[in-house]
N, CA, C and O of each residue as an XYZ file, in Angstrom:
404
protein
N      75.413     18.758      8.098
C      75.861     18.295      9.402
C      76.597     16.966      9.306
O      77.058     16.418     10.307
N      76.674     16.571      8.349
C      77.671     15.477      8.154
C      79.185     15.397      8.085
O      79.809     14.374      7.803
N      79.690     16.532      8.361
C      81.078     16.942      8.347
C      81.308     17.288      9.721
O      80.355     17.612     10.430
N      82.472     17.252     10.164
C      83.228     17.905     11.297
C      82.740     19.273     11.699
O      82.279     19.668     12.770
N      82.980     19.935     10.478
C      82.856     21.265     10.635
C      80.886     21.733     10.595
O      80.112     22.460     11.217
N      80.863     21.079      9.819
C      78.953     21.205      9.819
C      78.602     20.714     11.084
O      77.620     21.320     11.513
N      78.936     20.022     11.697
C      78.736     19.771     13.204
C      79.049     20.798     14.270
O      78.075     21.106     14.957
N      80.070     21.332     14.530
C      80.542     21.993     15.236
C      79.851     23.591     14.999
O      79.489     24.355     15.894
N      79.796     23.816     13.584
C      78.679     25.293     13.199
C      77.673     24.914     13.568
O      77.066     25.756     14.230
N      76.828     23.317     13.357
C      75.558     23.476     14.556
C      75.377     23.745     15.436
O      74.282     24.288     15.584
N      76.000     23.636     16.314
C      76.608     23.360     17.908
C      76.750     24.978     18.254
O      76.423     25.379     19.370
N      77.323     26.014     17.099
C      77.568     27.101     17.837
C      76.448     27.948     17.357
O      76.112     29.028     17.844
N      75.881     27.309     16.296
C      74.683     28.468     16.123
C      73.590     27.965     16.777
O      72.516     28.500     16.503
N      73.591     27.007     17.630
C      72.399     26.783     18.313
C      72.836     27.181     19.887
O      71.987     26.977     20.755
N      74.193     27.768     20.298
C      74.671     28.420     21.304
C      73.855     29.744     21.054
O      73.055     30.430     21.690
N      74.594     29.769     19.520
C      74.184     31.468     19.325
C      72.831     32.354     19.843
O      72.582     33.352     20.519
N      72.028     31.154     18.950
C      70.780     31.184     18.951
C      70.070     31.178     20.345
O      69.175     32.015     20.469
N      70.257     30.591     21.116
C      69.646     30.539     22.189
C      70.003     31.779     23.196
O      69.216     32.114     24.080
N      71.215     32.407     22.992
C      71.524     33.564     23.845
C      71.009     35.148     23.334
O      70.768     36.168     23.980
N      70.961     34.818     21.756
C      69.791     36.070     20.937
C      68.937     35.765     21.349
O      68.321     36.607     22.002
N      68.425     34.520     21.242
C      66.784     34.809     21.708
C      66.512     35.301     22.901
O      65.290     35.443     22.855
N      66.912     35.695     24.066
C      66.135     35.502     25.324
C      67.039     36.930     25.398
O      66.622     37.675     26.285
N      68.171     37.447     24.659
C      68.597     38.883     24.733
C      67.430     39.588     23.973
O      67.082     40.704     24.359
N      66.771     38.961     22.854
C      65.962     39.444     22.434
C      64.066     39.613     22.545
O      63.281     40.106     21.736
N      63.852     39.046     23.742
C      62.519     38.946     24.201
C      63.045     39.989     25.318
O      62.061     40.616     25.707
N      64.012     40.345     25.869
C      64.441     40.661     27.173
C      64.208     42.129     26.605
O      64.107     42.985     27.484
N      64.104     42.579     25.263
C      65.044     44.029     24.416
C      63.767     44.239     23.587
O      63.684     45.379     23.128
N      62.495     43.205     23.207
C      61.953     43.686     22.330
C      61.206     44.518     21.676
O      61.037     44.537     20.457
N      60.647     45.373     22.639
C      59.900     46.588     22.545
C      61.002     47.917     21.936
O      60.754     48.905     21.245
N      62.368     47.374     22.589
C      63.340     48.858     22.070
C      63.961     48.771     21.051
O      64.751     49.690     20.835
N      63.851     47.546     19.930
C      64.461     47.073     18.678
C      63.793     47.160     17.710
O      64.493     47.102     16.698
N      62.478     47.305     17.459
C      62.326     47.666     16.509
C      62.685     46.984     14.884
O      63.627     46.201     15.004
N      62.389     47.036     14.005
C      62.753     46.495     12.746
C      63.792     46.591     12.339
O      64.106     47.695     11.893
N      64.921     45.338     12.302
C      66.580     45.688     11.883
C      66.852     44.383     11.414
O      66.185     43.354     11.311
N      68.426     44.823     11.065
C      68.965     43.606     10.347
C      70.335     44.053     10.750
O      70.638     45.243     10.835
N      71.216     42.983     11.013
C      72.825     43.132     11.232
C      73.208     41.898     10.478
O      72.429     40.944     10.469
N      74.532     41.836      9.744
C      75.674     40.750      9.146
C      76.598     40.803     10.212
O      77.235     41.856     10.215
N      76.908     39.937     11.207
C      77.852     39.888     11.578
C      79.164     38.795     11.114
O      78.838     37.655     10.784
N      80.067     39.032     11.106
C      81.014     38.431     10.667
C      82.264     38.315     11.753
O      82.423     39.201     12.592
N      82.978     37.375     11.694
C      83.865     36.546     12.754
C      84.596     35.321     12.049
O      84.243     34.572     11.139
N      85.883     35.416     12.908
C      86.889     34.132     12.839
C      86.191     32.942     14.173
O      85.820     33.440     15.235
N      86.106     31.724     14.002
C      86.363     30.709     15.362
C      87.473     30.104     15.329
O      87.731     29.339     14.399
N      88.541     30.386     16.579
C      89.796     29.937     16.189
C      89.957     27.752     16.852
O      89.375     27.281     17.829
N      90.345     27.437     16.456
C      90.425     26.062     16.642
C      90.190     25.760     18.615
O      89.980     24.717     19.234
N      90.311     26.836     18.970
C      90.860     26.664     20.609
C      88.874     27.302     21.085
O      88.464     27.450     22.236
N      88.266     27.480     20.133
C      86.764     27.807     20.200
C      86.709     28.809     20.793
O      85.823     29.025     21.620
N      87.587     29.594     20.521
C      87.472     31.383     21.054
C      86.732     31.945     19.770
O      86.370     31.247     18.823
N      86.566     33.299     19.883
C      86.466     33.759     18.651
C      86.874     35.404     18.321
O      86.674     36.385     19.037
N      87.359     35.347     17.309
C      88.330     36.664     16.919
C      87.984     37.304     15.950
O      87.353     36.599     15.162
N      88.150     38.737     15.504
C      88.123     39.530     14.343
C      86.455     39.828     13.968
O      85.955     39.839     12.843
N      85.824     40.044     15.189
C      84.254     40.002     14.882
C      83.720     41.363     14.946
O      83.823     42.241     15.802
N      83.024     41.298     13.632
C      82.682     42.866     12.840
C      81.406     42.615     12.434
O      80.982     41.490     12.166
N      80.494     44.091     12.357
C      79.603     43.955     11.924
C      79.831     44.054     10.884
O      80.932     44.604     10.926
N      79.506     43.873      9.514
C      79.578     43.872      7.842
C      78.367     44.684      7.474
O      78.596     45.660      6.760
N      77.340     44.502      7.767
C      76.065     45.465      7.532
C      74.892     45.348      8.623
O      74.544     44.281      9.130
N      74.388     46.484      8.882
C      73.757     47.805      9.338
C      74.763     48.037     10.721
O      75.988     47.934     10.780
N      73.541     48.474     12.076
C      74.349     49.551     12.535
C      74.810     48.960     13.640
O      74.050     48.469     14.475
N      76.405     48.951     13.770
C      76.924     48.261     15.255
C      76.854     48.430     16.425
O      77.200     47.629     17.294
N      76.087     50.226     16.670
C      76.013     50.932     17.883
C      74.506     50.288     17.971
O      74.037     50.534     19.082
N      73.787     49.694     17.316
C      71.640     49.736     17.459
C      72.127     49.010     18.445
O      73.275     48.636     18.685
N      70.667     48.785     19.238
C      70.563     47.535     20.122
C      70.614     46.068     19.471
O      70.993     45.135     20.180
N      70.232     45.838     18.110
C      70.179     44.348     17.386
C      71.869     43.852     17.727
O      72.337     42.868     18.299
N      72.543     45.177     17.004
C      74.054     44.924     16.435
C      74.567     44.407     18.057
O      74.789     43.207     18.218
N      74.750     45.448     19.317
C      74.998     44.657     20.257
C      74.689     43.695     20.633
O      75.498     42.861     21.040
N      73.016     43.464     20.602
C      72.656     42.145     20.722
C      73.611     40.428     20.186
O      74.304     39.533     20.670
N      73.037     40.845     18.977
C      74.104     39.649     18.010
C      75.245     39.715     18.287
O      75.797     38.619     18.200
N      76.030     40.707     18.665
C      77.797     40.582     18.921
C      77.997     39.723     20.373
O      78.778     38.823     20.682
N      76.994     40.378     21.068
C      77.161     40.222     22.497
C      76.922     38.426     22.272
O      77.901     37.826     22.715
N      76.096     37.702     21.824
C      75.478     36.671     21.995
C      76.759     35.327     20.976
O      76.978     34.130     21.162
N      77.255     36.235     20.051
C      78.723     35.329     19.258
C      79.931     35.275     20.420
O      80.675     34.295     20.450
N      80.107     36.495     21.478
C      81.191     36.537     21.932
C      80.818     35.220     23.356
O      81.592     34.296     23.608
N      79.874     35.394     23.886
C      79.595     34.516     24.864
C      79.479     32.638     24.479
O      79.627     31.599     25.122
N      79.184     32.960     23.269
C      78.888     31.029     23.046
C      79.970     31.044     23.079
O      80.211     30.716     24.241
N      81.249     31.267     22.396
C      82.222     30.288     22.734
C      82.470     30.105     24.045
O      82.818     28.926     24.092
N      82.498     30.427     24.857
C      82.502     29.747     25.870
C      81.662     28.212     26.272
O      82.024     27.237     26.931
N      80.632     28.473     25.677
C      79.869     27.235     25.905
C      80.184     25.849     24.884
O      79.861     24.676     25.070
N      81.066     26.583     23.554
C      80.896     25.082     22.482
C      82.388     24.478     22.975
O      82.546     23.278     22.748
N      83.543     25.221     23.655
C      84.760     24.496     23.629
C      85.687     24.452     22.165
O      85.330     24.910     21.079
N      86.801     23.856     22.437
C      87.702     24.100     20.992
C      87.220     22.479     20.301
O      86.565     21.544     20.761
N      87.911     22.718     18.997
C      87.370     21.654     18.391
C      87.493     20.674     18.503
O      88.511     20.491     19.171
N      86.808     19.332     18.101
C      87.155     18.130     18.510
C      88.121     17.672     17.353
O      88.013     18.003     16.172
N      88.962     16.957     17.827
C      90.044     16.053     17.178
C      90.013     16.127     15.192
O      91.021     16.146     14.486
N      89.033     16.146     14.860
C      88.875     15.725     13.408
C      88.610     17.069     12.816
O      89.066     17.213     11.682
N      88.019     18.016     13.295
C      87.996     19.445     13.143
C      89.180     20.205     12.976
O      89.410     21.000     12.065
N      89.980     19.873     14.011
C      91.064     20.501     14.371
C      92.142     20.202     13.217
O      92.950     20.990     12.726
N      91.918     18.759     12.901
C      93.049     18.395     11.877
C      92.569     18.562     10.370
O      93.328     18.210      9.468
N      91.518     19.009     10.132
C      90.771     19.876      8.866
C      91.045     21.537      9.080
O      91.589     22.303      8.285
N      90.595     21.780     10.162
C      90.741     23.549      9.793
C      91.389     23.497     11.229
O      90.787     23.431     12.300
N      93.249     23.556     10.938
C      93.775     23.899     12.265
C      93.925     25.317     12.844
O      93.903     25.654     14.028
N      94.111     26.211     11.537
C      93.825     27.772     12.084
C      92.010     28.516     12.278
O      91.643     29.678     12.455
N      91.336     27.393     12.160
C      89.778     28.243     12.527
C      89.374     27.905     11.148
O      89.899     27.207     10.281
N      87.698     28.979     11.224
C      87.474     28.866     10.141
C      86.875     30.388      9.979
O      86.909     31.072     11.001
N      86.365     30.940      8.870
C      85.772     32.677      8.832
C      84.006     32.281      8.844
O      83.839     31.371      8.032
N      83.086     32.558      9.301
C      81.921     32.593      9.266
C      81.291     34.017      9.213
O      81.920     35.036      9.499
N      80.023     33.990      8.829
C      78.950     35.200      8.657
C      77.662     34.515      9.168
O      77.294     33.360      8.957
N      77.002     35.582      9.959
C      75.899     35.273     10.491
C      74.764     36.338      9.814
O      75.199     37.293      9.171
N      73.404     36.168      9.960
C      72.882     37.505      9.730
C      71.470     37.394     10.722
O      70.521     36.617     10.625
N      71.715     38.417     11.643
C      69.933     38.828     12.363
C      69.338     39.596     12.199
O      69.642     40.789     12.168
N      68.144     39.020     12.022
C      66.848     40.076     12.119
C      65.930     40.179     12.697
O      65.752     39.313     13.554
N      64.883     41.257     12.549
C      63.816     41.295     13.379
C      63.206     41.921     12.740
O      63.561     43.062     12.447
N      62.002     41.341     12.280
C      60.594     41.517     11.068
C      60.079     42.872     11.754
O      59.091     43.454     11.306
């Protein structure tokens, strides 16, 4: 978290995080034991683009879950701040991975 960018990935995985969780207390009886990789661009303007699941299943309830919960934070983190922007002006590629024991 000492970087621009380590800052700003805090910021969105604790967006992230907070919108899985409460999709996922809301879902938990119908989910069952899974795992999804999701994978995604964040473009400098804090949208986010090109977001795929990479592994297991994109139709389960987890896979929507996690997609659903990447596409909504950006809205909440905003585009990057000033020093971000002039480090990674086209975005950056990230991977996430959820589960449920």
């Amino acid at each position: 978290m000492g970087t621009a960018l380590g800052r700003y990935q805090h910021k969105l995985y604790l967006a992230i995080g907070s919108r899985w969780n409460n999709k996922v207390q809301q879902t938990m009886a119908q989910i069952g034991v899974d795992r999804v990789v999701v994978r995604f661009h964040v473009n400098a303007d804090g949208t986010i683009s090109d977001l795929d699941i990479v592994q297991g299943n994109p139709n389960s309830i987890l896979g929507m879950i996690s997609a659903d919960s990447i596409k909504q934070s950006s809205d909440l983190i905003g585009p990057f701040p000033a020093d971000l922007k002039a480090e990674k002006p086209n975005g950056f590629p990230w991977q996430l991975a959820f589960r449920i024991y």
